[in-house]
ZAMARGU-4260 file (C-alpha; in steps of 0.2 Angstrom, whole numbers, plus 5000, padded with zeros to 4 digits):
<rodrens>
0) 5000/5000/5000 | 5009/5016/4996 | 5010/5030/5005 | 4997/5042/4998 | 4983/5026/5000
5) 4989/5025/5018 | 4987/5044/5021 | 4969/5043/5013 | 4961/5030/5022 | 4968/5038/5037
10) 4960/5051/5033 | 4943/5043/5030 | 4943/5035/5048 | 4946/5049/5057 | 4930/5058/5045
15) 4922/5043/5048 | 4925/5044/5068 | 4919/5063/5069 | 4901/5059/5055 | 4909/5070/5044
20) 4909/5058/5030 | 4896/5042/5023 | 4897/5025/5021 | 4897/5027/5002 | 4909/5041/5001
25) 4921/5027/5011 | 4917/5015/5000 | 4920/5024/4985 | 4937/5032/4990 | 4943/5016/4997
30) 4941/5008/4978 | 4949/5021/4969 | 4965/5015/4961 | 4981/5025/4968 | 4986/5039/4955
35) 4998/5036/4943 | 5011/5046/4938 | 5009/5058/4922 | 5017/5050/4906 | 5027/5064/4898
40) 5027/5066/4880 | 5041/5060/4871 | 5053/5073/4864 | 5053/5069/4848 | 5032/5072/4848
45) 5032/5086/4856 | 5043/5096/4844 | 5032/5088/4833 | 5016/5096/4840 | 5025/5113/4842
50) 5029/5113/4823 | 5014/5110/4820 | 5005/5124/4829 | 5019/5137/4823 | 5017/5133/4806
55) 4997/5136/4806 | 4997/5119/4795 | 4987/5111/4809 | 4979/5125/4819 | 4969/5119/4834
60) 4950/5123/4833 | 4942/5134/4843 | 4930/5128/4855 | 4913/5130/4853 | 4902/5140/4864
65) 4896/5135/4878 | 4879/5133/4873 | 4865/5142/4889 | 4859/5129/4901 | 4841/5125/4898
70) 4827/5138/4900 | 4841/5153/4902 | 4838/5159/4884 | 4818/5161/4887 | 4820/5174/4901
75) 4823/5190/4894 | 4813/5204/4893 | 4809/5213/4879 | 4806/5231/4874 | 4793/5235/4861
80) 4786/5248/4854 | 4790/5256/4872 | 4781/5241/4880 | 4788/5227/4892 | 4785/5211/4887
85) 4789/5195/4896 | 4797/5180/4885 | 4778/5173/4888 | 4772/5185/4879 | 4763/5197/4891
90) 4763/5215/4891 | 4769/5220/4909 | 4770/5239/4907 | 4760/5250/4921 | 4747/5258/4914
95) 4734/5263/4930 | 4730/5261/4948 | 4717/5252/4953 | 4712/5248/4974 | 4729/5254/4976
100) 4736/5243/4965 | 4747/5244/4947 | 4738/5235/4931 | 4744/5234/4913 | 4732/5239/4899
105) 4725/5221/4900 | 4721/5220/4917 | 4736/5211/4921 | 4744/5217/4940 | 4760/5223/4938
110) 4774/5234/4946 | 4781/5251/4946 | 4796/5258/4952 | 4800/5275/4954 | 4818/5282/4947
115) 4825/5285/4966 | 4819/5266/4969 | 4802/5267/4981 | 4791/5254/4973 | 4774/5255/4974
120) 4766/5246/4993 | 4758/5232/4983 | 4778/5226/4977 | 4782/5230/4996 | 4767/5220/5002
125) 4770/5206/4991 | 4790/5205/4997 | 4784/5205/5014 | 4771/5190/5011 | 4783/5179/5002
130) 4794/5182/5015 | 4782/5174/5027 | 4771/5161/5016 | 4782/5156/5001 | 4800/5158/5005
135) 4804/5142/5017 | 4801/5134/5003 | 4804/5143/4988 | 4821/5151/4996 | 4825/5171/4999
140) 4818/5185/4988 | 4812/5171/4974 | 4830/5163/4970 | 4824/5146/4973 | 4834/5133/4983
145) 4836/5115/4982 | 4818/5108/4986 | 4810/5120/4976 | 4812/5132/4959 | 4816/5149/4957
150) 4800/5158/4955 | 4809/5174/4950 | 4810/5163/4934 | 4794/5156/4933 | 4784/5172/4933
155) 4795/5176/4918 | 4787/5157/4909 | 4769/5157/4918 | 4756/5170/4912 | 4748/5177/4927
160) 4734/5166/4926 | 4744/5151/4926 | 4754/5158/4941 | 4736/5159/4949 | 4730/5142/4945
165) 4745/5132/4952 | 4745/5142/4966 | 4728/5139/4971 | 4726/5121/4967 | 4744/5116/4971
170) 4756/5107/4960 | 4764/5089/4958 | 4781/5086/4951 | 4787/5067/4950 | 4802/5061/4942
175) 4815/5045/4944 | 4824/5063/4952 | 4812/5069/4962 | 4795/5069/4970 | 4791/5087/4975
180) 4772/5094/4980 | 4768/5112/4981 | 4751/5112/4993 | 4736/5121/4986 | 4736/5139/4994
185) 4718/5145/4988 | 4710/5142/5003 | 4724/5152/5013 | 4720/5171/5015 | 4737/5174/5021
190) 4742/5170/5004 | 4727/5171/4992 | 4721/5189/4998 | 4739/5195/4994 | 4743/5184/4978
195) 4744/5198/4967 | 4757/5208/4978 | 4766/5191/4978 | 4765/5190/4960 | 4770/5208/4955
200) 4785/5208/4967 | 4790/5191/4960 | 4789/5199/4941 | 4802/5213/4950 | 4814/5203/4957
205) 4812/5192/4939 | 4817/5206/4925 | 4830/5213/4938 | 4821/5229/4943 | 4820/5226/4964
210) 4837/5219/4972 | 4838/5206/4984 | 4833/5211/5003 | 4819/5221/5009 | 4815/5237/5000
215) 4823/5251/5003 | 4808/5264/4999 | 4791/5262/4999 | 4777/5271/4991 | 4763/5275/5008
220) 4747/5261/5011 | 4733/5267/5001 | 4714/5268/5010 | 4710/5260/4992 | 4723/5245/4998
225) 4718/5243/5015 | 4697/5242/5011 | 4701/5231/4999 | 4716/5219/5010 | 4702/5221/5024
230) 4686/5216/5012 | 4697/5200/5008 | 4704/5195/5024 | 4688/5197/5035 | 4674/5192/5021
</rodrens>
Protein backbone atom coordinates (compact mmCIF):
# COMPACT_ATOMS: atom_id res chain seq x y z
CA UNK A 1 0.00 0.00 0.00
CA UNK A 2 1.73 3.23 -0.83
CA UNK A 3 2.04 6.05 1.01
CA UNK A 4 -0.67 8.34 -0.30
CA UNK A 5 -3.39 5.20 0.06
CA UNK A 6 -2.30 4.99 3.67
CA UNK A 7 -2.67 8.87 4.13
CA UNK A 8 -6.29 8.52 2.58
CA UNK A 9 -7.79 6.10 4.43
CA UNK A 10 -6.33 7.61 7.48
CA UNK A 11 -8.03 10.25 6.66
CA UNK A 12 -11.37 8.62 6.07
CA UNK A 13 -11.39 6.99 9.60
CA UNK A 14 -10.82 9.89 11.36
CA UNK A 15 -14.00 11.66 8.94
CA UNK A 16 -15.66 8.67 9.64
CA UNK A 17 -14.97 8.85 13.67
CA UNK A 18 -16.26 12.53 13.71
CA UNK A 19 -19.81 11.76 11.08
CA UNK A 20 -18.25 13.99 8.88
CA UNK A 21 -18.28 11.62 6.06
CA UNK A 22 -20.84 8.47 4.51
CA UNK A 23 -20.53 4.98 4.24
CA UNK A 24 -20.59 5.47 0.44
CA UNK A 25 -18.21 8.10 0.26
CA UNK A 26 -15.73 5.47 2.14
CA UNK A 27 -16.62 3.03 -0.01
CA UNK A 28 -15.99 4.88 -3.05
CA UNK A 29 -12.68 6.43 -1.96
CA UNK A 30 -11.43 3.28 -0.62
CA UNK A 31 -11.81 1.65 -4.30
CA UNK A 32 -10.19 4.29 -6.23
CA UNK A 33 -6.98 3.08 -7.79
CA UNK A 34 -3.85 4.98 -6.32
CA UNK A 35 -2.87 7.75 -9.06
CA UNK A 36 -0.44 7.18 -11.32
CA UNK A 37 2.11 9.29 -12.35
CA UNK A 38 1.82 11.60 -15.57
CA UNK A 39 3.40 9.97 -18.72
CA UNK A 40 5.45 12.81 -20.37
CA UNK A 41 5.33 13.14 -23.95
CA UNK A 42 8.23 11.99 -25.71
CA UNK A 43 10.57 14.66 -27.11
CA UNK A 44 10.57 13.89 -30.50
CA UNK A 45 6.33 14.31 -30.41
CA UNK A 46 6.37 17.20 -28.79
CA UNK A 47 8.64 19.20 -31.16
CA UNK A 48 6.34 17.50 -33.32
CA UNK A 49 3.19 19.14 -32.04
CA UNK A 50 4.95 22.66 -31.56
CA UNK A 51 5.80 22.65 -35.49
CA UNK A 52 2.74 22.01 -36.09
CA UNK A 53 1.03 24.83 -34.27
CA UNK A 54 3.76 27.31 -35.31
CA UNK A 55 3.31 26.62 -38.77
CA UNK A 56 -0.66 27.13 -38.86
CA UNK A 57 -0.66 23.79 -41.00
CA UNK A 58 -2.55 22.11 -38.26
CA UNK A 59 -4.20 25.02 -36.15
CA UNK A 60 -6.21 23.87 -33.21
CA UNK A 61 -9.96 24.54 -33.37
CA UNK A 62 -11.52 26.76 -31.37
CA UNK A 63 -13.95 25.63 -28.93
CA UNK A 64 -17.45 26.03 -29.48
CA UNK A 65 -19.65 28.00 -27.26
CA UNK A 66 -20.85 26.91 -24.32
CA UNK A 67 -24.29 26.51 -25.34
CA UNK A 68 -26.99 28.43 -22.26
CA UNK A 69 -28.21 25.79 -19.85
CA UNK A 70 -31.83 24.99 -20.40
CA UNK A 71 -34.53 27.57 -20.05
CA UNK A 72 -31.76 30.59 -19.70
CA UNK A 73 -32.47 31.78 -23.25
CA UNK A 74 -36.30 32.16 -22.64
CA UNK A 75 -36.00 34.80 -19.72
CA UNK A 76 -35.41 37.92 -21.30
CA UNK A 77 -37.37 40.79 -21.45
CA UNK A 78 -38.28 42.56 -24.26
CA UNK A 79 -38.87 46.13 -25.23
CA UNK A 80 -41.32 47.01 -27.79
CA UNK A 81 -42.84 49.63 -29.10
CA UNK A 82 -42.07 51.29 -25.69
CA UNK A 83 -43.73 48.15 -24.08
CA UNK A 84 -42.41 45.35 -21.50
CA UNK A 85 -42.96 42.24 -22.60
CA UNK A 86 -42.28 38.97 -20.79
CA UNK A 87 -40.69 36.08 -23.00
CA UNK A 88 -44.41 34.50 -22.46
CA UNK A 89 -45.65 37.09 -24.28
CA UNK A 90 -47.37 39.41 -21.74
CA UNK A 91 -47.45 42.97 -21.82
CA UNK A 92 -46.14 44.05 -18.20
CA UNK A 93 -45.98 47.89 -18.60
CA UNK A 94 -48.06 49.93 -15.90
CA UNK A 95 -50.67 51.65 -17.15
CA UNK A 96 -53.18 52.63 -14.09
CA UNK A 97 -54.04 52.25 -10.35
CA UNK A 98 -56.65 50.37 -9.30
CA UNK A 99 -57.54 49.58 -5.25
CA UNK A 100 -54.16 50.90 -4.78
CA UNK A 101 -52.71 48.59 -6.91
CA UNK A 102 -50.69 48.70 -10.64
CA UNK A 103 -52.37 47.03 -13.88
CA UNK A 104 -51.16 46.78 -17.33
CA UNK A 105 -53.58 47.82 -20.14
CA UNK A 106 -54.98 44.27 -19.95
CA UNK A 107 -55.89 43.94 -16.59
CA UNK A 108 -52.77 42.12 -15.81
CA UNK A 109 -51.14 43.48 -11.93
CA UNK A 110 -47.98 44.54 -12.36
CA UNK A 111 -45.20 46.75 -10.73
CA UNK A 112 -43.75 50.27 -10.84
CA UNK A 113 -40.78 51.55 -9.66
CA UNK A 114 -40.06 55.00 -9.22
CA UNK A 115 -36.44 56.47 -10.54
CA UNK A 116 -35.06 56.96 -6.83
CA UNK A 117 -36.23 53.28 -6.13
CA UNK A 118 -39.62 53.49 -3.87
CA UNK A 119 -41.83 50.83 -5.34
CA UNK A 120 -45.29 50.94 -5.27
CA UNK A 121 -46.74 49.25 -1.49
CA UNK A 122 -48.37 46.32 -3.45
CA UNK A 123 -44.41 45.29 -4.64
CA UNK A 124 -43.50 45.99 -0.84
CA UNK A 125 -46.68 44.09 0.31
CA UNK A 126 -45.91 41.22 -1.81
CA UNK A 127 -41.95 41.02 -0.66
CA UNK A 128 -43.23 41.04 2.79
CA UNK A 129 -45.75 37.94 2.27
CA UNK A 130 -43.45 35.81 0.40
CA UNK A 131 -41.26 36.48 2.99
CA UNK A 132 -43.63 34.86 5.45
CA UNK A 133 -45.86 32.19 3.27
CA UNK A 134 -43.59 31.27 0.29
CA UNK A 135 -40.03 31.60 1.02
CA UNK A 136 -39.17 28.49 3.37
CA UNK A 137 -39.79 26.80 0.60
CA UNK A 138 -39.12 28.58 -2.49
CA UNK A 139 -35.76 30.20 -0.79
CA UNK A 140 -35.09 34.30 -0.15
CA UNK A 141 -36.33 36.96 -2.35
CA UNK A 142 -37.52 34.30 -5.10
CA UNK A 143 -34.02 32.53 -6.06
CA UNK A 144 -35.13 29.16 -5.44
CA UNK A 145 -33.27 26.53 -3.50
CA UNK A 146 -32.70 22.99 -3.59
CA UNK A 147 -36.35 21.69 -2.77
CA UNK A 148 -38.06 24.09 -4.81
CA UNK A 149 -37.55 26.42 -8.19
CA UNK A 150 -36.77 29.76 -8.53
CA UNK A 151 -39.95 31.63 -8.94
CA UNK A 152 -38.21 34.80 -9.93
CA UNK A 153 -38.01 32.59 -13.17
CA UNK A 154 -41.17 31.22 -13.48
CA UNK A 155 -43.16 34.34 -13.36
CA UNK A 156 -41.07 35.20 -16.48
CA UNK A 157 -42.59 31.44 -18.26
CA UNK A 158 -46.29 31.33 -16.43
CA UNK A 159 -48.84 33.96 -17.55
CA UNK A 160 -50.38 35.45 -14.54
CA UNK A 161 -53.16 33.13 -14.88
CA UNK A 162 -51.30 30.16 -14.78
CA UNK A 163 -49.21 31.54 -11.79
CA UNK A 164 -52.83 31.70 -10.25
CA UNK A 165 -53.90 28.36 -10.94
CA UNK A 166 -50.99 26.42 -9.57
CA UNK A 167 -50.91 28.48 -6.77
CA UNK A 168 -54.48 27.90 -5.82
CA UNK A 169 -54.71 24.17 -6.63
CA UNK A 170 -51.27 23.23 -5.85
CA UNK A 171 -48.72 21.42 -8.04
CA UNK A 172 -47.21 17.83 -8.42
CA UNK A 173 -43.75 17.19 -9.81
CA UNK A 174 -42.65 13.30 -10.01
CA UNK A 175 -39.53 12.19 -11.67
CA UNK A 176 -37.00 9.06 -11.26
CA UNK A 177 -35.23 12.59 -9.66
CA UNK A 178 -37.51 13.83 -7.54
CA UNK A 179 -41.03 13.82 -6.00
CA UNK A 180 -41.78 17.41 -4.96
CA UNK A 181 -45.59 18.74 -4.02
CA UNK A 182 -46.32 22.42 -3.78
CA UNK A 183 -49.88 22.30 -1.45
CA UNK A 184 -52.73 24.17 -2.75
CA UNK A 185 -52.81 27.74 -1.18
CA UNK A 186 -56.45 28.95 -2.43
CA UNK A 187 -58.01 28.49 0.66
CA UNK A 188 -55.13 30.39 2.53
CA UNK A 189 -55.91 34.17 3.00
CA UNK A 190 -52.68 34.84 4.21
CA UNK A 191 -51.57 34.07 0.87
CA UNK A 192 -54.65 34.14 -1.54
CA UNK A 193 -55.70 37.81 -0.36
CA UNK A 194 -52.12 38.95 -1.22
CA UNK A 195 -51.34 36.74 -4.38
CA UNK A 196 -51.28 39.67 -6.57
CA UNK A 197 -48.68 41.55 -4.43
CA UNK A 198 -46.89 38.23 -4.42
CA UNK A 199 -47.04 37.99 -7.99
CA UNK A 200 -45.96 41.69 -8.91
CA UNK A 201 -42.93 41.50 -6.53
CA UNK A 202 -42.10 38.19 -8.07
CA UNK A 203 -42.27 39.87 -11.83
CA UNK A 204 -39.60 42.63 -10.06
CA UNK A 205 -37.29 40.60 -8.50
CA UNK A 206 -37.52 38.45 -12.25
CA UNK A 207 -36.63 41.27 -15.07
CA UNK A 208 -33.93 42.63 -12.34
CA UNK A 209 -35.84 45.83 -11.44
CA UNK A 210 -36.02 45.15 -7.21
CA UNK A 211 -32.53 43.75 -5.54
CA UNK A 212 -32.30 41.13 -3.25
CA UNK A 213 -33.37 42.15 0.56
CA UNK A 214 -36.13 44.22 1.85
CA UNK A 215 -36.91 47.33 -0.09
CA UNK A 216 -35.38 50.27 0.63
CA UNK A 217 -38.45 52.70 -0.17
CA UNK A 218 -41.83 52.47 -0.30
CA UNK A 219 -44.63 54.16 -1.83
CA UNK A 220 -47.46 54.96 1.63
CA UNK A 221 -50.67 52.12 2.12
CA UNK A 222 -53.36 53.43 0.18
CA UNK A 223 -57.12 53.69 2.00
CA UNK A 224 -57.98 51.91 -1.58
CA UNK A 225 -55.48 48.94 -0.49
CA UNK A 226 -56.43 48.56 3.01
CA UNK A 227 -60.50 48.47 2.17
CA UNK A 228 -59.80 46.15 -0.22
CA UNK A 229 -56.84 43.87 2.09
CA UNK A 230 -59.67 44.29 4.88
CA UNK A 231 -62.88 43.20 2.47
CA UNK A 232 -60.63 40.06 1.60
CA UNK A 233 -59.15 38.98 4.77
CA UNK A 234 -62.32 39.49 6.99
CA UNK A 235 -65.14 38.41 4.12
Amino acid sequence: MTSKMTASLMAICIACATGAITQTAIAQTAAEPATEPATETPPAQAGAGAAAATSGDAAPQAAPAAAPAAGEEDLEVKAEGGKLVLPNGQDITPDRMENGRWYTAEDIPTFKIAEDGTVDYATFSGYRRYSAECHVCHGPDGEGSTYAPALKNSVLKLDYYGFQEIVASGKQDVNTAANLVMPAFGTNKNVWCYIDDIYVYLLARGVGDLPRGRPAKKESKSDEFTAQEDSCMNG
